[in-house]
C-alpha positions in Angstrom: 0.0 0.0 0.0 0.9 3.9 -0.4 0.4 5.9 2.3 -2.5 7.5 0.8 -3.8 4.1 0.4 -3.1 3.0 3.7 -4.7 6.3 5.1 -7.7 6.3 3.6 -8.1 2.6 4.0 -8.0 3.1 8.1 -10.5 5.7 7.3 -12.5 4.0 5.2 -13.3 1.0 7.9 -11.0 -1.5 5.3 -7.9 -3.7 6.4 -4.7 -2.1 5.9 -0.9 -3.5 5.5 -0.2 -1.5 8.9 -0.9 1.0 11.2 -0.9 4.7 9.4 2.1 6.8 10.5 0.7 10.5 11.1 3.6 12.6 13.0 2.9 16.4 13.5 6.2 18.1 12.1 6.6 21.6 11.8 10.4 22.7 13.2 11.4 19.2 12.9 10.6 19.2 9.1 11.9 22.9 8.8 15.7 21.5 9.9 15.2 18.9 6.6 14.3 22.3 4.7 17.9 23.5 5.3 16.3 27.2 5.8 15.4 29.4 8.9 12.1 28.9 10.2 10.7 31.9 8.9 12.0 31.3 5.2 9.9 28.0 5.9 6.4 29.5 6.8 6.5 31.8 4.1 8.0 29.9 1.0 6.3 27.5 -0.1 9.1 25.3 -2.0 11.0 25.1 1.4 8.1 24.1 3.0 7.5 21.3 0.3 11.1 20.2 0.4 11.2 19.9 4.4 7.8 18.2 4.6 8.6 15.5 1.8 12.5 14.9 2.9 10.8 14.4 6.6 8.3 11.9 4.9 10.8 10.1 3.0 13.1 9.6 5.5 10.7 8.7 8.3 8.1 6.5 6.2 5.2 9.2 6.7 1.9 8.2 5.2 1.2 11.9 4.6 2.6 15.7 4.2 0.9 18.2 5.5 0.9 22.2 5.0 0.7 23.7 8.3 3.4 26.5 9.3 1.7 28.0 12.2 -1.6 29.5 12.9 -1.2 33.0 11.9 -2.3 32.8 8.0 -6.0 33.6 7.4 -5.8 36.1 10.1 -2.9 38.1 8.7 -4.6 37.7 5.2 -7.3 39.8 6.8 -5.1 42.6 8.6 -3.9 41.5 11.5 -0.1 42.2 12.6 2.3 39.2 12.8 5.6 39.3 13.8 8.1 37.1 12.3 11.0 35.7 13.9 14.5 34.5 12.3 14.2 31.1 13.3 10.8 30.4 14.9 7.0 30.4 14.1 5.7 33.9 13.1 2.9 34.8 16.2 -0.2 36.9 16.4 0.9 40.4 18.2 -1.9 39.7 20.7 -1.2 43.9 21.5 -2.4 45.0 18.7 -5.4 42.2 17.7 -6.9 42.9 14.6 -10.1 43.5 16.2 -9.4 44.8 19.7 -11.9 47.4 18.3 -14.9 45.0 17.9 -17.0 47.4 15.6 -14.4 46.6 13.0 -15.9 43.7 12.8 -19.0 44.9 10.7 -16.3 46.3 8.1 -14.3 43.0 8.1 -14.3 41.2 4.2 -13.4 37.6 3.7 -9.9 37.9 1.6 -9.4 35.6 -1.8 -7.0 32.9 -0.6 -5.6 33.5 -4.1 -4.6 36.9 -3.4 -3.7 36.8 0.2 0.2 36.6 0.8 0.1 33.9 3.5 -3.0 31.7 2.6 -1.7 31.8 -1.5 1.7 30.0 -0.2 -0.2 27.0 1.4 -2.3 26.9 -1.5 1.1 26.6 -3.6 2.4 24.3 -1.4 -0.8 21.7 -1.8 -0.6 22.1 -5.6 3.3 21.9 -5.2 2.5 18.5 -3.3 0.2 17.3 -6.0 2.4 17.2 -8.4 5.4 15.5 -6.4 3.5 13.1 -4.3 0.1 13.2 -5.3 -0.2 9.7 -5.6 2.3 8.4 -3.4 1.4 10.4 0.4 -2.1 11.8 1.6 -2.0 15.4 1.2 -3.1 17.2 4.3 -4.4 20.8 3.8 -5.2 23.1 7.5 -7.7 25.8 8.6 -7.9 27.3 11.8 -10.8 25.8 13.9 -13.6 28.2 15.3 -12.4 29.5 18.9 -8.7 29.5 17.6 -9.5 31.7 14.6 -11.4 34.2 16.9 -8.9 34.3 19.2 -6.4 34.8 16.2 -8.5 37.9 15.3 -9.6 39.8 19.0 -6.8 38.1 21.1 -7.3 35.4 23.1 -7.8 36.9 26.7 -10.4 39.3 25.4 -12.2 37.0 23.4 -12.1 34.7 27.3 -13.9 37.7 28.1 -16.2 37.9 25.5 -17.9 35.3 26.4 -19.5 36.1 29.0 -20.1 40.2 28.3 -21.1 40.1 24.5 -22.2 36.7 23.2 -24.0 38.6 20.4 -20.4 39.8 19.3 -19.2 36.0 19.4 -21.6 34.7 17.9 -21.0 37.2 14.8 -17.3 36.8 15.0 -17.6 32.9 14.8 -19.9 33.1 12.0 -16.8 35.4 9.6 -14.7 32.5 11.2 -16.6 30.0 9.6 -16.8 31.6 6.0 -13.2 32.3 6.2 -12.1 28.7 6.9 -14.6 27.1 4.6 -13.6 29.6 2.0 -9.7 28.6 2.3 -10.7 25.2 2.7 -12.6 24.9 -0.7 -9.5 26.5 -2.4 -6.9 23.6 -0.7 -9.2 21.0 -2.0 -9.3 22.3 -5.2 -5.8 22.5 -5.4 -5.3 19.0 -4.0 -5.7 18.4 -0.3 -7.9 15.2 0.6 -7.4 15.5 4.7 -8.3 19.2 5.9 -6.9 19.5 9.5 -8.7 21.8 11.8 -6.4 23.4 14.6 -8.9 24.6 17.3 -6.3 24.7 20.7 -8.1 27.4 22.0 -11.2 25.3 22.2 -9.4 23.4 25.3 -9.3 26.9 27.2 -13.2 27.2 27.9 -15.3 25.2 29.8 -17.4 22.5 28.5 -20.6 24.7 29.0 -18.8 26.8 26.8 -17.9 24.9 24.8 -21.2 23.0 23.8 -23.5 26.1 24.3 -20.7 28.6 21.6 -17.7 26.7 20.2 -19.4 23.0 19.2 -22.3 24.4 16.8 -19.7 26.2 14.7 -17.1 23.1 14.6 -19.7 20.9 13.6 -21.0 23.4 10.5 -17.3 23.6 9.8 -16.8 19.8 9.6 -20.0 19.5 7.4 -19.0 22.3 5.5 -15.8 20.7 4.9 -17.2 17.2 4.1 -20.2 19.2 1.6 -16.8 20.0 -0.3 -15.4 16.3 -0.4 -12.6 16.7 2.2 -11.6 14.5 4.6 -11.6 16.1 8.3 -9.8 15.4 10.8 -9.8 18.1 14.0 -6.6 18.6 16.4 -7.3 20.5 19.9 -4.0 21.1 21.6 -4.4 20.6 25.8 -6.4 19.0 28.2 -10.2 17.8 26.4 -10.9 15.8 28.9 -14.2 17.5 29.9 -15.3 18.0 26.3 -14.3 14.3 24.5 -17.9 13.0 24.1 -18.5 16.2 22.3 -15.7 16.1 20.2 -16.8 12.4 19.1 -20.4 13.5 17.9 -18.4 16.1 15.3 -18.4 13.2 12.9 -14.3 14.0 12.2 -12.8 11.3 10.2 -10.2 11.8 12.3 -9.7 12.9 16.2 -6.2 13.6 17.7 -5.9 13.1 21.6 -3.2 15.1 23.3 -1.2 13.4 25.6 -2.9 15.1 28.5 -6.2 12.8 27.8 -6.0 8.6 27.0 -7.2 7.0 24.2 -8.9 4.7 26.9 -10.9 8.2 27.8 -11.1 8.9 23.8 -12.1 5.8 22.9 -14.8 5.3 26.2 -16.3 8.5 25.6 -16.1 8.4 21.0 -17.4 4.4 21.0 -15.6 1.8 18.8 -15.7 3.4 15.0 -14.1 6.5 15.6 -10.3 6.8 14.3 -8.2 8.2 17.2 -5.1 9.9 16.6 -1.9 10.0 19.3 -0.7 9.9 21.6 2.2 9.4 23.5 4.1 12.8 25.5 5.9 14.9 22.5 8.3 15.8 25.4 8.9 13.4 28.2 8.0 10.4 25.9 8.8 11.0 22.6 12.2 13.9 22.6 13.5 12.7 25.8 13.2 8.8 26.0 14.9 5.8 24.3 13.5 3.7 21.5 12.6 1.3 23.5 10.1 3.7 25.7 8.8 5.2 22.4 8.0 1.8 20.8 6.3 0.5 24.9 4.5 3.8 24.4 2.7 3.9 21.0 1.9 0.2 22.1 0.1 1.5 24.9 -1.6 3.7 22.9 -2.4 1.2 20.0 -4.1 -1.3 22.8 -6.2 1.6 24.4 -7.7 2.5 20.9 -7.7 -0.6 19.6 -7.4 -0.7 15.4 -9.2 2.3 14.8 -5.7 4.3 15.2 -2.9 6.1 13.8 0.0 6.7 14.9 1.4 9.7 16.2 2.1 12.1 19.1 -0.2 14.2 21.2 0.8 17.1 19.5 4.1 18.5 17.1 7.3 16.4 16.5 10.0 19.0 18.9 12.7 20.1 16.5 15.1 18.3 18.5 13.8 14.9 19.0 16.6 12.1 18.4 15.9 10.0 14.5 16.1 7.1 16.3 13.2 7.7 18.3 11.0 8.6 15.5 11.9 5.7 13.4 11.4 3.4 16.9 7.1 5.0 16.1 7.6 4.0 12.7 8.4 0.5 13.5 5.6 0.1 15.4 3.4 1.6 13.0 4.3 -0.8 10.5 4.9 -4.2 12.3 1.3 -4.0 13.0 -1.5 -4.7 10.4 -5.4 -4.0 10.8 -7.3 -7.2 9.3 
């Protein structure tokens, strides 16, 4: 099987020749690029050439085209500051919208135009063309609560809910025409998977959660699957509280971070849904031995049973040993799903 194959085989319900082997790399896959992180998040052909050396070398099933989550939002307006060697981040200072009554003014951008949503759109056709048929092509939008913290700033949008829920709920509903907008134009140029990144969905409670952030992940992963993309959603921190939600999106795909099981995962999602993770990116994964990787990702596999993919709770650190990596890999692929 190709990765591809072997991907949307797991997803599909269908046996596979092994496990899939998913790794969030970002800095790790920049150091493969041979270029300064922020050459990386804003030139497309170095993000290409450190996502599909990383993939080569490791055995990934996939490339993906996520740099950080600053795009859309700098596309409309906001300021970002870029660093030499790191991931460019929202100047939460100065948010976009830290007038809310820009708000009503506020125009969805052409991802075609944009500076920083036109490179990941080069980037997926860019993959298309080299490995296409070969890896899974992963595109990425920002999930609801992130995107809205990307635009207002994340403490004031904390705030938010609770003074002005009439302001959210307008705020979340640009969100969601934004991301399905950029969505539509990665799947046109190529992306099968569309990753949603929603970490700041972890930060509010689960009343929260259900009553304001839920409703709009759910019309984003319908929206997403209206367009004939794959979905798979990724919330960064502890979901502990907010997991049976999370299972009722209908993602194809669901990463735990390590802060939550896949016993919980799987307990709270029931037995078809396809759990991604999770062993610690840190104390497991960049600071163990092989043979503690490889114990770990079997603990993970017998927790979520065959409805898994391999992979860490969250993004491969830049640092992380190859051996360690490849000791995932192994794993991945001495184990078949009949």
């Amino acid at each position: 099987m190709t990765g591809r194959e072997r991907i949307l085989a797991m997803l599909d319900g269908k046996p596979t020749d092994s496990l899939p082997f998913m790794p969030m790399t970002m800095m790790f896959a920049c150091d493969r690029s041979g270029a300064p992180y922020r050459d990386y998040a804003t030139q497309y052909e170095l993000l290409v050439k450190g996502q599909i050396r990383t993939a080569q070398e490791f055995d990934f099933d996939y490339v993906n085209s996520m740099s950080d989550p600053a795009g859309e939002a700098a596309d409309c307006g906001a300021p970002v500051k870029f660093f030499p060697d790191q991931p460019p981040a929202l100047d939460e200072a100065n948010a976009l919208l830290t007038d809310k009554r820009k708000l009503g003014g506020l125009k969805i951008p052409d991802p075609y135009t944009g500076t920083r949503m036109a490179n990941r759109l080069k980037a997926v056709g860019l993959y298309r063309q080299r490995v296409g048929k070969e890896k899974l092509i992963e595109g990425w939008i920002e999930g609801p609560a992130a995107q809205a913290a990307d635009l207002r700033g994340i403490n004031t949008l904390m705030l938010d809910f609770y003074d002005d829920q009439p302001f959210v709920t307008d705020l979340f509903e640009f969100v969601l025409e934004l991301e399905l907008t950029f969505a539509k134009a990665q799947v046109a140029e190529g992306a099968e998977l569309i990753g949603v990144g929603d970490a700041a969905a972890s930060l509010v409670g689960p009343k929260i959660y259900q009553d304001f952030v839920w409703p709009y992940e759910k019309r984003m992963m319908d929206g997403l699957r209206a367009l004939g993309a794959r979905t798979r959603l990724h919330i960064c921190g502890n979901t502990r509280p907010i997991l049976g939600l999370m299972g009722q999106l209908g993602c194809d795909v669901v990463d735990l971070d390590s802060l939550a099981t896949l016993a919980e995962g799987r307990a709270a999602m029931g037995p078809n849904q396809v759990l991604l993770g999770n062993i610690d990116p840190v104390r497991v994964l960049r600071n163990g031995t092989p043979e503690e990787v490889y114990a770990g990702v079997a603990e993970c596999h017998r927790q979520a049973g065959d409805r898994f993919i391999v992979s860490a709770g969250c993004e491969v650190p830049r640092d992380t040993p190859a051996e360690n990596l490849r000791a995932m890999l192994r794993y991945a692929r001495e184990h078949a799903v009949a």
